[in-house]
N, CA, C and O atoms as CSV, one atom per row, in Angstrom:
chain,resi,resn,atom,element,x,y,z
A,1,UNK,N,N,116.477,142.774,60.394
A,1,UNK,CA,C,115.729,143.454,61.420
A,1,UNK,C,C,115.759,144.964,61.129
A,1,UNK,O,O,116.728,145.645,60.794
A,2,UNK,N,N,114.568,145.313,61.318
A,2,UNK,CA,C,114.560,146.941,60.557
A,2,UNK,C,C,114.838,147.758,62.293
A,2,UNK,O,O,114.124,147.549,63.274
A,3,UNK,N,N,116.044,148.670,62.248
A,3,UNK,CA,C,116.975,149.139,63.559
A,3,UNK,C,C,116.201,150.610,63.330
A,3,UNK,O,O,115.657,150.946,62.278
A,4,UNK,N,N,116.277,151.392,64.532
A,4,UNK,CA,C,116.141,152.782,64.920
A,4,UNK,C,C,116.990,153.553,64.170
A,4,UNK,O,O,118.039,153.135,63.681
A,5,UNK,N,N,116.716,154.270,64.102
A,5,UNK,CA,C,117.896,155.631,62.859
A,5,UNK,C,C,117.854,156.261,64.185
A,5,UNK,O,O,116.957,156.490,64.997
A,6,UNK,N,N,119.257,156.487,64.130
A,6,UNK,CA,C,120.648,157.144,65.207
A,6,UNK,C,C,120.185,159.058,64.767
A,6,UNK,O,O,120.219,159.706,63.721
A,7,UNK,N,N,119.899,159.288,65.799
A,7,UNK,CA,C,120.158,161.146,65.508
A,7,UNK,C,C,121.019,161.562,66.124
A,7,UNK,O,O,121.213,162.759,65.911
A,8,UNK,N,N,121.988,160.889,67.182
A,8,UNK,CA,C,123.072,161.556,67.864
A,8,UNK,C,C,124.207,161.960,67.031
A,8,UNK,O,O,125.089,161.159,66.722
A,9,UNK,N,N,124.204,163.740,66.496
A,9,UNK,CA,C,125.478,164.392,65.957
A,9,UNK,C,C,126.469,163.602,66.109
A,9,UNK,O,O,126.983,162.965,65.189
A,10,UNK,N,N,126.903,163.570,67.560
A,10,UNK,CA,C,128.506,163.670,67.900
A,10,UNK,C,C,128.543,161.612,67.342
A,10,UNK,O,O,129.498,161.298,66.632
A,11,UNK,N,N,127.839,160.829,67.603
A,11,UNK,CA,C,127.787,159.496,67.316
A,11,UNK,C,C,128.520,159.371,65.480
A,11,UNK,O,O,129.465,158.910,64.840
A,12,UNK,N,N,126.918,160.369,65.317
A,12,UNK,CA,C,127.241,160.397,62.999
A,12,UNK,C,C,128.490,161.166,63.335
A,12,UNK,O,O,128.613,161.492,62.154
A,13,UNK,N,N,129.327,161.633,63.796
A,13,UNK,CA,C,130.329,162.793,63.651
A,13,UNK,C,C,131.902,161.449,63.968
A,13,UNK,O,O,133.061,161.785,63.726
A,14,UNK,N,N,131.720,160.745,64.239
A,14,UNK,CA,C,132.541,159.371,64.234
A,14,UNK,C,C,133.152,159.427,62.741
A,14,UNK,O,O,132.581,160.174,61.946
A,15,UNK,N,N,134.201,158.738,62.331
A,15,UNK,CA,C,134.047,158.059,61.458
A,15,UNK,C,C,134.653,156.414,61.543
A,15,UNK,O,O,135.415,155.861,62.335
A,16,UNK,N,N,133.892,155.931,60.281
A,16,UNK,CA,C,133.642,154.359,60.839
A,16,UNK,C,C,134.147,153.792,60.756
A,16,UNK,O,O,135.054,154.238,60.053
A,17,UNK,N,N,134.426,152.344,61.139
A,17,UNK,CA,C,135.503,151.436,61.334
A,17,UNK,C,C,135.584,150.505,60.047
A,17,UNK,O,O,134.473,150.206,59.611
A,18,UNK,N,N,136.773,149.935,59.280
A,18,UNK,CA,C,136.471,149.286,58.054
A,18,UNK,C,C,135.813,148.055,58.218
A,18,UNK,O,O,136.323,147.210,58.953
A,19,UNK,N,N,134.362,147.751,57.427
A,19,UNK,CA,C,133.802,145.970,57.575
A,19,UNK,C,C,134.718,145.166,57.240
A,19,UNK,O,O,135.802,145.285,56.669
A,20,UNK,N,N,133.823,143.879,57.906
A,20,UNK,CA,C,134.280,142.764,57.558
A,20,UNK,C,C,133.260,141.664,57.380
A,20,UNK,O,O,132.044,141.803,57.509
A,21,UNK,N,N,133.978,140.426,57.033
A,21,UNK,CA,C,133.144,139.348,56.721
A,21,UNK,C,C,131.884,139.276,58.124
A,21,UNK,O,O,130.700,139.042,57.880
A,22,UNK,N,N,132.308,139.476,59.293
A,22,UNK,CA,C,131.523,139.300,60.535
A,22,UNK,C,C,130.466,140.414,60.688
A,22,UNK,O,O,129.769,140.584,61.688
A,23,UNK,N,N,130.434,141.436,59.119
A,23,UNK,CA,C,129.443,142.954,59.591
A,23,UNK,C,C,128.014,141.796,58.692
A,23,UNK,O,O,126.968,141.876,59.336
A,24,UNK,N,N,127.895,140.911,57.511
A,24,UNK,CA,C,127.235,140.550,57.186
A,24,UNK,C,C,125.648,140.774,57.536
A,24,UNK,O,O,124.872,141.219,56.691
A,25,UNK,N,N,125.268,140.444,58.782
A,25,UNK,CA,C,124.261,140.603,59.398
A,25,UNK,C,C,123.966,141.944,59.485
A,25,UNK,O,O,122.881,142.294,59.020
A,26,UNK,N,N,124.869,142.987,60.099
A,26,UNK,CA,C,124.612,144.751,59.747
A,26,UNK,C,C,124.254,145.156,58.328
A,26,UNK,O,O,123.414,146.035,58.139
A,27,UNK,N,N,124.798,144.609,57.440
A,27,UNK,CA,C,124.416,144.889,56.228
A,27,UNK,C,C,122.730,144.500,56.035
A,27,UNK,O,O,121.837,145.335,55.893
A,28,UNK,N,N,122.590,143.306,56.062
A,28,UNK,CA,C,121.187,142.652,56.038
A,28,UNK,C,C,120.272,143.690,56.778
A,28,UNK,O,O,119.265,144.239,56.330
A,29,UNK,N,N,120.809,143.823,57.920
A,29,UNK,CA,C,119.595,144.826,59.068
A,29,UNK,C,C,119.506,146.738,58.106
A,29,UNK,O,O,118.626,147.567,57.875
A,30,UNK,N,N,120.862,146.610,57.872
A,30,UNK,CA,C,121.089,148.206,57.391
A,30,UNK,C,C,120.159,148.336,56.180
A,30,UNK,O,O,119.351,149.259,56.076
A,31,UNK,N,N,120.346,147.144,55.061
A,31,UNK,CA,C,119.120,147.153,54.018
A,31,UNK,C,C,117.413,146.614,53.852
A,31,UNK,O,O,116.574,146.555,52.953
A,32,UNK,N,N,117.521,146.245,55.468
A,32,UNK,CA,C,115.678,145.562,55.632
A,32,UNK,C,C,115.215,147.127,55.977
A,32,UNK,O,O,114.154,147.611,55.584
A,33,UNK,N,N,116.294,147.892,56.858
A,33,UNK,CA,C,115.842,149.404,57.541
A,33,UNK,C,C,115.397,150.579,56.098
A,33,UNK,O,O,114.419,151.311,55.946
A,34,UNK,N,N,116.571,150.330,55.250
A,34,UNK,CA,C,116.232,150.919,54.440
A,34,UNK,C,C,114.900,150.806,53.318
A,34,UNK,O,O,114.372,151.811,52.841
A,35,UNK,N,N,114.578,149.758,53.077
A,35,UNK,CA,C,113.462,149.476,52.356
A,35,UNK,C,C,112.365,149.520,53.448
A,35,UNK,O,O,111.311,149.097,52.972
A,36,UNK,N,N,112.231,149.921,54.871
A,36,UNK,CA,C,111.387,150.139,55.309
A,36,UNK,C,C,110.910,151.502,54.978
A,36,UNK,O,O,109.740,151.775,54.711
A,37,UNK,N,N,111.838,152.289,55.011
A,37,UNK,CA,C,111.670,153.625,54.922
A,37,UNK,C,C,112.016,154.241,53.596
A,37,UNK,O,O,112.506,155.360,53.450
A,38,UNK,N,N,111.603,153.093,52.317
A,38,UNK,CA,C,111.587,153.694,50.993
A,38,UNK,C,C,110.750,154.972,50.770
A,38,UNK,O,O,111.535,155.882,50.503
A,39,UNK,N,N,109.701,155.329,50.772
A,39,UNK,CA,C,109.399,156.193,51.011
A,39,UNK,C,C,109.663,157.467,51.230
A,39,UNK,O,O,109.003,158.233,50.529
A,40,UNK,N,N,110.555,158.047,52.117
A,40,UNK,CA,C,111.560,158.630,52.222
A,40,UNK,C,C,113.193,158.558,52.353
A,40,UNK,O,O,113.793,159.281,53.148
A,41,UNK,N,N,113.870,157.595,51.480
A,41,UNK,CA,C,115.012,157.580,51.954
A,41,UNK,C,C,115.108,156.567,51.186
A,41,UNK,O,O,114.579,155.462,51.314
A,42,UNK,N,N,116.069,157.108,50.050
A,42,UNK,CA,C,117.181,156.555,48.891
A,42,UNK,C,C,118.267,155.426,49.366
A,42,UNK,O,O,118.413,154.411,48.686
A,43,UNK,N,N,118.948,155.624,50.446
A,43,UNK,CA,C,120.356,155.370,50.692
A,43,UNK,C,C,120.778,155.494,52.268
A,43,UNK,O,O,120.732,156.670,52.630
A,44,UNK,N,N,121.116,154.724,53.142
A,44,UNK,CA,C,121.791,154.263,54.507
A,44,UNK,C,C,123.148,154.258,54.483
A,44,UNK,O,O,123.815,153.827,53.543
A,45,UNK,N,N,123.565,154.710,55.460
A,45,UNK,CA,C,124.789,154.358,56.120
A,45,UNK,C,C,124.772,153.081,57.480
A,45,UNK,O,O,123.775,152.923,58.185
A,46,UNK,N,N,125.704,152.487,57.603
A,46,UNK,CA,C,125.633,151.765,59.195
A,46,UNK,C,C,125.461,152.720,60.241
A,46,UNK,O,O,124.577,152.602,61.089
A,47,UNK,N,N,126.292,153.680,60.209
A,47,UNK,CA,C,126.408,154.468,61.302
A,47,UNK,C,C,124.591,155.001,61.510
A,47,UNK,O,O,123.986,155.036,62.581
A,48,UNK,N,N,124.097,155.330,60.277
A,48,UNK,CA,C,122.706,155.695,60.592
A,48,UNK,C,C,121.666,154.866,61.133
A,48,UNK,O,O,120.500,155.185,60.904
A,49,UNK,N,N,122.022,153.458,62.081
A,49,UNK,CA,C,121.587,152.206,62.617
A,49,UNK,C,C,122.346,152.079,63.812
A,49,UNK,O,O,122.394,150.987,64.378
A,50,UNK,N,N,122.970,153.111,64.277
A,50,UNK,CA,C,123.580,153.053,65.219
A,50,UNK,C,C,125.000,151.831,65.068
A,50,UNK,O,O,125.335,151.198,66.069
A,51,UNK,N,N,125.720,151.629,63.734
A,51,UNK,CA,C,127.122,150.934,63.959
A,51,UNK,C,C,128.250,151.635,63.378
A,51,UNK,O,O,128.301,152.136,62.255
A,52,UNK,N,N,128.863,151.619,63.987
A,52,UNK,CA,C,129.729,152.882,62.812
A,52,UNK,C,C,131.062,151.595,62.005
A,52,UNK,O,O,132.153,151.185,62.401
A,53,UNK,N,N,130.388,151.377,60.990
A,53,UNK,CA,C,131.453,150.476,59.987
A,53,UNK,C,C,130.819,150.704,58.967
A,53,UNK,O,O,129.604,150.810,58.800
A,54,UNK,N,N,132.170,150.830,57.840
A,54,UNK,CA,C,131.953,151.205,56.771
A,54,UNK,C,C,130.777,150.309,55.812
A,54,UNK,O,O,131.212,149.515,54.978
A,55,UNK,N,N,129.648,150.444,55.943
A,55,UNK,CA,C,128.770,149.733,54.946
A,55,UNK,C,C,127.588,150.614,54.591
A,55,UNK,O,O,126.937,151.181,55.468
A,56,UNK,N,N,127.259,150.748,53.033
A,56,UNK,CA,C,126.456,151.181,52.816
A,56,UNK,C,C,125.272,150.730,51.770
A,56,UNK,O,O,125.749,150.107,50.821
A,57,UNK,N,N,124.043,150.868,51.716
A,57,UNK,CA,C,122.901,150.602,51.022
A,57,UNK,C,C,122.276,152.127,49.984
A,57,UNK,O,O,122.107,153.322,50.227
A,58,UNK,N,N,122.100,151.277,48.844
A,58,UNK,CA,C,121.557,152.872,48.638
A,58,UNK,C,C,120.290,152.147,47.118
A,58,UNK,O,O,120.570,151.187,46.400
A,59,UNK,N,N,119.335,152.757,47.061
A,59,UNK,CA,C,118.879,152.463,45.282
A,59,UNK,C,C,119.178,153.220,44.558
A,59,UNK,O,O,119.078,154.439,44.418
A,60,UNK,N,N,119.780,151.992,43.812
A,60,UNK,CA,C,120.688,152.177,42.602
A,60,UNK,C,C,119.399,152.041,41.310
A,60,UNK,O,O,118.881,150.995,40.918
A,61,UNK,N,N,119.162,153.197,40.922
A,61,UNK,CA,C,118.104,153.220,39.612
A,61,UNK,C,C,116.724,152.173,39.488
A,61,UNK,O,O,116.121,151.767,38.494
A,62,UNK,N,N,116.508,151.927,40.985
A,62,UNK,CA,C,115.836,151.020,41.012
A,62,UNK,C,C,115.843,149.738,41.723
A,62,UNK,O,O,114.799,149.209,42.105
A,63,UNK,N,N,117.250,149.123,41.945
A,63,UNK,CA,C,117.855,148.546,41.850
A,63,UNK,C,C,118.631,148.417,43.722
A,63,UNK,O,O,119.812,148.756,43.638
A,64,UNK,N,N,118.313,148.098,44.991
A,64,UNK,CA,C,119.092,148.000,45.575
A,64,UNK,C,C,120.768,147.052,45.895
A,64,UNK,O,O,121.213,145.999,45.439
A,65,UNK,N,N,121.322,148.094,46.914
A,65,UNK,CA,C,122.943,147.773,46.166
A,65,UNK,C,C,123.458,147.751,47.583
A,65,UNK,O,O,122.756,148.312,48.424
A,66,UNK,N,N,124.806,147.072,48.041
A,66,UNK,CA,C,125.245,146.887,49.225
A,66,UNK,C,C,126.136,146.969,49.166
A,66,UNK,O,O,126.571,145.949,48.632
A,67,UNK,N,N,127.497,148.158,49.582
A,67,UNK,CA,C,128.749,148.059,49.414
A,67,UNK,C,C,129.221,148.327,51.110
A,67,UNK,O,O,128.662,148.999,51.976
A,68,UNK,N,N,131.190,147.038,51.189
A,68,UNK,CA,C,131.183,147.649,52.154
A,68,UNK,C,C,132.106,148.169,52.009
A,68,UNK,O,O,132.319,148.172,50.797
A,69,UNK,N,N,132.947,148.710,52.572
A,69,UNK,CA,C,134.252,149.854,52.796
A,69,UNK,C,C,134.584,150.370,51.428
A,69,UNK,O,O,135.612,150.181,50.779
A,70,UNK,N,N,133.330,151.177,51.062
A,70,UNK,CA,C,133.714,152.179,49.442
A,70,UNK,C,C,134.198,153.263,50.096
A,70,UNK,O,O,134.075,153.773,51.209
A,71,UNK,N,N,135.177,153.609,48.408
A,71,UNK,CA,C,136.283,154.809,48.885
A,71,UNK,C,C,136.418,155.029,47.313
A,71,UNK,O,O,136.735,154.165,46.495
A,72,UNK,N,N,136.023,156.761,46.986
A,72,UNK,CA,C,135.578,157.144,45.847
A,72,UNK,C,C,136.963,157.626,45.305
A,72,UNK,O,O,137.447,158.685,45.706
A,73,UNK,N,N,137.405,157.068,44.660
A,73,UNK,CA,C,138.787,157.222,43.378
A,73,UNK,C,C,138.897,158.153,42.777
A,73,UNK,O,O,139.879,158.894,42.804
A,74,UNK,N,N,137.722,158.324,41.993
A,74,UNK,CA,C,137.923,159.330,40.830
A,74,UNK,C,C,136.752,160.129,40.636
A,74,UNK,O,O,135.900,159.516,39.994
A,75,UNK,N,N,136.332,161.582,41.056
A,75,UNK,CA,C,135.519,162.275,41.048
A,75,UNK,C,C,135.572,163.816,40.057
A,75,UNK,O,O,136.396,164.726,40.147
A,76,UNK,N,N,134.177,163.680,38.963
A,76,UNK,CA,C,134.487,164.821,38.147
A,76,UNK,C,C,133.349,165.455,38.046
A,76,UNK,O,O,132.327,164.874,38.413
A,77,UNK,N,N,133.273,167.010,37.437
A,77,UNK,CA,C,132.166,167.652,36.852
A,77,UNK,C,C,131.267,167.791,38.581
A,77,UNK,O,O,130.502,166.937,39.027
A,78,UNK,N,N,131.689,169.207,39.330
A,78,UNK,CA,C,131.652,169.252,40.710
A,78,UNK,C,C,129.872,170.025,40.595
A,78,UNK,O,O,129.469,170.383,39.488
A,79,UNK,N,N,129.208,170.150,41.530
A,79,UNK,CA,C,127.754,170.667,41.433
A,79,UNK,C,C,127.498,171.118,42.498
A,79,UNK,O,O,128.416,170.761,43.237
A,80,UNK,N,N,126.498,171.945,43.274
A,80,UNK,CA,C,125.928,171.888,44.438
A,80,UNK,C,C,124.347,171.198,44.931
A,80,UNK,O,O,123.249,171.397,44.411
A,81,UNK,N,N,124.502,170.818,45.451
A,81,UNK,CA,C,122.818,170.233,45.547
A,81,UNK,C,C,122.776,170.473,47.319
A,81,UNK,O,O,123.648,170.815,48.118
A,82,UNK,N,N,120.825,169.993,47.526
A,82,UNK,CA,C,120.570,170.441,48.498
A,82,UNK,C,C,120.062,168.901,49.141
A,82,UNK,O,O,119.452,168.042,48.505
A,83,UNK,N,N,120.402,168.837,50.264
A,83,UNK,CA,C,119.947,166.969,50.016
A,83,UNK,C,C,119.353,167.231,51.823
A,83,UNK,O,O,119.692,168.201,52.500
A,84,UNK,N,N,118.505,166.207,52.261
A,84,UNK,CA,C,118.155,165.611,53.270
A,84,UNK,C,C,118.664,163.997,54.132
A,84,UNK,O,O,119.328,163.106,53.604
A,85,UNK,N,N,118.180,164.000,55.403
A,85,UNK,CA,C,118.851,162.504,55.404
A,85,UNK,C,C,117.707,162.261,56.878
A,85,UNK,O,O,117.073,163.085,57.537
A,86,UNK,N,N,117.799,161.053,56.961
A,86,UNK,CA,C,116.909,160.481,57.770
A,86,UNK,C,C,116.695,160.953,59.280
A,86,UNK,O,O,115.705,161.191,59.972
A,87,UNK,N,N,118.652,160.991,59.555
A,87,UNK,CA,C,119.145,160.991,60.537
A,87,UNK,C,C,118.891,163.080,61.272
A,87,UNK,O,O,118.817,163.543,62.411
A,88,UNK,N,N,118.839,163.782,59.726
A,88,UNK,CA,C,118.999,164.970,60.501
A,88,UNK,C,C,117.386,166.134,60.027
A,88,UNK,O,O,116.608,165.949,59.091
A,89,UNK,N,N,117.364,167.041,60.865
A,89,UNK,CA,C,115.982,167.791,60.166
A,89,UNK,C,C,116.896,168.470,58.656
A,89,UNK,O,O,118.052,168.630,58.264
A,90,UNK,N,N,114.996,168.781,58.052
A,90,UNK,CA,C,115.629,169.916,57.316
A,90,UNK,C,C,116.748,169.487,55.894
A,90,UNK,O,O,117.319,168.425,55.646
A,91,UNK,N,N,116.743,170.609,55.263
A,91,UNK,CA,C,117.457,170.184,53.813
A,91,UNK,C,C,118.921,171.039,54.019
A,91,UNK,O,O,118.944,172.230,54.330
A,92,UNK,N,N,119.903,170.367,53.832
A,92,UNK,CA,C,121.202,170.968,53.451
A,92,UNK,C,C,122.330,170.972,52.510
A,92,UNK,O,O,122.522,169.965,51.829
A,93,UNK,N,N,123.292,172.257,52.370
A,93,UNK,CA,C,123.823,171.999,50.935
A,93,UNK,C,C,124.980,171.254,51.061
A,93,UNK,O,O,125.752,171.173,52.016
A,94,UNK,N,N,125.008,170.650,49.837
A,94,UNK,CA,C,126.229,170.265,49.535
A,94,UNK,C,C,126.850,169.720,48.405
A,94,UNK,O,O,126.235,168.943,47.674
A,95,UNK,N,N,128.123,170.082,48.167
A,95,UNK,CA,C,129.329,169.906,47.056
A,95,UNK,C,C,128.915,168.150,46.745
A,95,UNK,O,O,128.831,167.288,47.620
A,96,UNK,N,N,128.687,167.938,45.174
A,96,UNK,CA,C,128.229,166.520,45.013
A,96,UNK,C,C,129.088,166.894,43.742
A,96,UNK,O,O,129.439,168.053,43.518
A,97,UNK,N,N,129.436,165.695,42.830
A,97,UNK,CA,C,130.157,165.302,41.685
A,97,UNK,C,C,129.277,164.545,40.806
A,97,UNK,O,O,128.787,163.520,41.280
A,98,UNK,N,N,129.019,164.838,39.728
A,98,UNK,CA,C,128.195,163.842,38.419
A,98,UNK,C,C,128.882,162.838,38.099
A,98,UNK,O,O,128.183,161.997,37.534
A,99,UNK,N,N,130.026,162.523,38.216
A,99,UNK,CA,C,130.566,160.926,37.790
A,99,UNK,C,C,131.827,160.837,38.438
A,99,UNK,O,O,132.916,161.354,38.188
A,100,UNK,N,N,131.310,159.821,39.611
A,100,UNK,CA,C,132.140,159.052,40.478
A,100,UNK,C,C,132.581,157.688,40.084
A,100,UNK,O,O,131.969,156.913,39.349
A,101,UNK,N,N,133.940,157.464,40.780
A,101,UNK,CA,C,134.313,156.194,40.521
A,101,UNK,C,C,134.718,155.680,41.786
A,101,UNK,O,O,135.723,156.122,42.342
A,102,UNK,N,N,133.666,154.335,42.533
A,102,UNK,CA,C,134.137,154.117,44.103
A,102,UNK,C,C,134.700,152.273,43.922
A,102,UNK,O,O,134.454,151.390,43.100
A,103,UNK,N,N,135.211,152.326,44.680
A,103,UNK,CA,C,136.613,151.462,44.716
A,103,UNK,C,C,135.519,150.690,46.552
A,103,UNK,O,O,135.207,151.278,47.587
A,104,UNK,N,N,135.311,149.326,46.128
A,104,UNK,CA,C,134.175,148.801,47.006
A,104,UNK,C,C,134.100,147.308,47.150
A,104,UNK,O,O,134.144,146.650,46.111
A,105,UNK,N,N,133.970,146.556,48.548
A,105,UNK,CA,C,134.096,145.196,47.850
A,105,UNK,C,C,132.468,145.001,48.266
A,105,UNK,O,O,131.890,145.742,49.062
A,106,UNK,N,N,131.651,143.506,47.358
A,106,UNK,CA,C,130.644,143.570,47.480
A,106,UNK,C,C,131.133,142.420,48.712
A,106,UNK,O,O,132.248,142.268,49.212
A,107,UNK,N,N,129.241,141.345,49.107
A,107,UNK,CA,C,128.863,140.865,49.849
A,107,UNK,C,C,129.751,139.183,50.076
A,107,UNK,O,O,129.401,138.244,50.791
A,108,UNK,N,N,130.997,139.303,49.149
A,108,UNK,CA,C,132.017,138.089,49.430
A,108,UNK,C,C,132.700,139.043,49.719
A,108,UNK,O,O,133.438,138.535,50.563
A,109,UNK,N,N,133.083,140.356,49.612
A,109,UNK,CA,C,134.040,140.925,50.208
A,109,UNK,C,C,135.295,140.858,48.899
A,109,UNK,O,O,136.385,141.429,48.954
A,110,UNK,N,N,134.883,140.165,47.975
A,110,UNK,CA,C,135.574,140.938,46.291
A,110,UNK,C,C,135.618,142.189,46.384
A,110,UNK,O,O,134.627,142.826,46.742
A,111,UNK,N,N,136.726,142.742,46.092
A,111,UNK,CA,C,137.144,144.167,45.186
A,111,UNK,C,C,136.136,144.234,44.045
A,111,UNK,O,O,135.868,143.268,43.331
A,112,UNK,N,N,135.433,145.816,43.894
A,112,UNK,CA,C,135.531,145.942,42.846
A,112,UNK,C,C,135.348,147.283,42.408
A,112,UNK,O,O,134.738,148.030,43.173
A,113,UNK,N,N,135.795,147.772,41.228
A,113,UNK,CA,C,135.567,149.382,40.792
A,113,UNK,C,C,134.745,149.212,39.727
A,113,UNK,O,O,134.763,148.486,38.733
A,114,UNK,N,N,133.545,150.595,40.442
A,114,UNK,CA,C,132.629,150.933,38.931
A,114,UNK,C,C,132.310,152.544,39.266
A,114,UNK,O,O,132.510,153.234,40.266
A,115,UNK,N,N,131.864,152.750,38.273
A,115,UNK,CA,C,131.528,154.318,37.692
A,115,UNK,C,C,130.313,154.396,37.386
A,115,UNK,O,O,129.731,153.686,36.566
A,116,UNK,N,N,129.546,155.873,38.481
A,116,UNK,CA,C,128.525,156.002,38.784
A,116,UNK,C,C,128.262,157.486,38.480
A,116,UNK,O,O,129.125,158.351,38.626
A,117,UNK,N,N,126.917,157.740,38.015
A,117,UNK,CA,C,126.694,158.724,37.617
A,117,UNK,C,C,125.386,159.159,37.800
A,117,UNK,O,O,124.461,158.363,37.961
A,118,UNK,N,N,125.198,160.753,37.781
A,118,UNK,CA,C,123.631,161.170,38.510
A,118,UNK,C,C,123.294,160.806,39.343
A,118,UNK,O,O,124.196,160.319,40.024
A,119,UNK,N,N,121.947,160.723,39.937
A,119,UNK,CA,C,121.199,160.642,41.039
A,119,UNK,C,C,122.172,159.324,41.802
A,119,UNK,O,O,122.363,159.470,43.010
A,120,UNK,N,N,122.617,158.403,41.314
A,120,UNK,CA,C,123.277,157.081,42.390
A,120,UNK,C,C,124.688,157.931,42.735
A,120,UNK,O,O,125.098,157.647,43.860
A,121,UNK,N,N,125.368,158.726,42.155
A,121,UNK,CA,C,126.376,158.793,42.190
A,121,UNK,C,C,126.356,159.987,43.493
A,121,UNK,O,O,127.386,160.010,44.167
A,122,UNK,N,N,125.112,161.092,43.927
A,122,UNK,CA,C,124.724,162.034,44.394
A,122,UNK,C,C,124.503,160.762,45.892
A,122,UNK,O,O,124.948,161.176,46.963
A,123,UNK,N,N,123.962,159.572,45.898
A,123,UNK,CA,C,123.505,159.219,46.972
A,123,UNK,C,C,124.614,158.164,47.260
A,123,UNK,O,O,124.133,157.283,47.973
A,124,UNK,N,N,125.617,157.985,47.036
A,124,UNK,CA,C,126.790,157.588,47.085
A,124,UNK,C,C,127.742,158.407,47.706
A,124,UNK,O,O,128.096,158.093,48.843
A,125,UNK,N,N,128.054,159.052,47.358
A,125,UNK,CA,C,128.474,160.466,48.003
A,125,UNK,C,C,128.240,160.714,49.308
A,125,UNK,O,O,128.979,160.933,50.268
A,126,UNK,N,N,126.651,160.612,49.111
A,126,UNK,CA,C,125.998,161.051,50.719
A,126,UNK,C,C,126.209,159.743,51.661
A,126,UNK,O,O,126.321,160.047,52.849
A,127,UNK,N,N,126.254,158.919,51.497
A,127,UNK,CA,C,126.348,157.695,52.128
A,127,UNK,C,C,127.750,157.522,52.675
A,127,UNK,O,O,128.103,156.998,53.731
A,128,UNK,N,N,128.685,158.254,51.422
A,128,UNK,CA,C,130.039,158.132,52.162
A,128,UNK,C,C,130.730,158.536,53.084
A,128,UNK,O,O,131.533,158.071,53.893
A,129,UNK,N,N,130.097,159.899,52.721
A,129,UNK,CA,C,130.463,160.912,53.721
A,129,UNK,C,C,129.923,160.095,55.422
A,129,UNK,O,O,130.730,160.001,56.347
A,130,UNK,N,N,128.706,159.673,55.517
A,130,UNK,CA,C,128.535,159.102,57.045
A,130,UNK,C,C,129.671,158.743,57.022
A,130,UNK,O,O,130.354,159.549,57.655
A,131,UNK,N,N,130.465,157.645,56.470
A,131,UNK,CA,C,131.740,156.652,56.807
A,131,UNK,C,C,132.234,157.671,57.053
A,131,UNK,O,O,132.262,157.689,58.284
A,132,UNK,N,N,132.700,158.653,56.658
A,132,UNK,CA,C,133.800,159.486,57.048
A,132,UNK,C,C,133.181,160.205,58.413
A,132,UNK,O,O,134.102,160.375,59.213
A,133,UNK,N,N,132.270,160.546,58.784
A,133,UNK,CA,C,131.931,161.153,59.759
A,133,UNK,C,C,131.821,162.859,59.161
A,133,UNK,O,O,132.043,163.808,59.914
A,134,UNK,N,N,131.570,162.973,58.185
A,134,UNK,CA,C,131.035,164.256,57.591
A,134,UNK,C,C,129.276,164.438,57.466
A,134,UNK,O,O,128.681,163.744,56.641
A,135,UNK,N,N,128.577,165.337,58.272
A,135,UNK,CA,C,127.474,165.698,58.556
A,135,UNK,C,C,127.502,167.035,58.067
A,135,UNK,O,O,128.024,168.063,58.498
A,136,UNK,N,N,126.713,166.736,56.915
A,136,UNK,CA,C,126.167,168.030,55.774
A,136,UNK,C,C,125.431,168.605,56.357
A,136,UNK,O,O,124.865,169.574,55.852
């Protein structure tokens, strides 16, 4: 079900609760929302659907991707970029890394670590930060 994108600050200013096997269905809704709004918008958070648990959607080179409770390990080669998001007006800056390594289980809820780089690794980042309740 494609959900409303959340603009309440203090809501995104949460940070989110870890998924579980029972967020399944949030995930599904979090990535029908997002391919609605390909067009503008790379990459979702839950919280940006109004749930605050750690799950995120993003295209991956093409490629959509569903992780839930990622938590970035190993971050190098620091940059600034200027990014947008669904949820807020306007473009803002922020501290991004060229090759991340996020620590994530997929849609059985397996562990797994991989290493991401450029543009996925920039919208990874941004996605995480919702979980944390960091608003760029």
């Amino acid at each position: 079900m494609v959900r409303e994108i959340m603009k309440d600050e203090a809501f995104l200013a949460l940070k989110s609760e870890n998924a579980t096997p029972a967020d399944l269905e949030i995930a599904a809704d979090l990535l029908e929302t997002l391919k609605f709004h390909k067009e503008g918008c790379v990459g979702m958070a839950a919280n940006m659907i109004g749930v605050s648990k750690r799950i995120i959607a993003f295209d991956n080179a093409g490629e959509y991707m569903v992780m839930f409770n990622p938590e970035i390990v190993k971050k190098s080669d620091p940059y600034r970029a200027e990014e947008g998001c669904l949820s807020l007006a306007g473009t803002r800056p922020a501290k991004r890394y060229k090759s991340i390594k996020v620590q994530y289980q997929n849609e059985k809820f397996q562990t797994r670590l991989k290493t991401f780089t450029g543009f996925s690794a920039q919208i990874i980042q941004h996605e995480i930060d919702h979980c944390d309740g960091i608003i760029i």
